[in-house]
N, C-alpha and C positions, 0 to 999 in steps of 0.2 A: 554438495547436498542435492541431492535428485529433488524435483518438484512434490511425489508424494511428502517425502519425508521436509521438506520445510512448510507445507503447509500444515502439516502436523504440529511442527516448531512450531509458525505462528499463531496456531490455534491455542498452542498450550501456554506459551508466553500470554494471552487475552484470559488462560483460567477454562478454555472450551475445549471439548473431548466431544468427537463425533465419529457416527458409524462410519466404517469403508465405505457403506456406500454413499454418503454423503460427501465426503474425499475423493472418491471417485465423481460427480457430479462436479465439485466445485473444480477439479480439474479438468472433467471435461469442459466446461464452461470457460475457463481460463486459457487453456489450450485456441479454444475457439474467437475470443474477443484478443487475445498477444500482439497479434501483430495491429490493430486500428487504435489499441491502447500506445504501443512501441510508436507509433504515429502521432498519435495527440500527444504524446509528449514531447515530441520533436519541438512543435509548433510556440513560437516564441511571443511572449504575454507582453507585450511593446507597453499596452494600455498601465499598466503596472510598476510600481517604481523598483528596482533593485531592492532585494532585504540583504543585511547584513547580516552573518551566523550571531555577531552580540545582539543587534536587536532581535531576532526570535527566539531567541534563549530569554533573553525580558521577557517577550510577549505569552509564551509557554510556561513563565513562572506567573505572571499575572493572570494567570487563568484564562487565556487567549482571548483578553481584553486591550483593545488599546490605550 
């Protein structure tokens, strides 16, 4: 899936429909922050305990309350 067309996806999957040209914006934007985003993700959250996939399946059914 090319980057227009799944930002489209996840737009419409949220219910939202936007002009091209606002698609074209958020991709340029997106294009423009990928690679410092692809970065901060690397970056390992030590401060942080491991989550386990069953515990944030609880926590997302309890209304992301702990």
């Amino acid at each position: 899936m090319s980057d227009p067309d799944n930002f489209r996806w996840m737009a419409a999957e949220q219910g939202l429909t936007f002009t091209l040209e606002r698609y074209a914006a958020a991709l340029t934007l997106h294009a423009g922050m990928r690679d410092a985003l692809l970065r901060l993700r690397q970056v390992p959250l030590s401060f942080l305990d491991p989550t386990e996939p069953d515990s944030a399946l609880v926590w997302l059914e309890n209304g992301g309350r702990s």
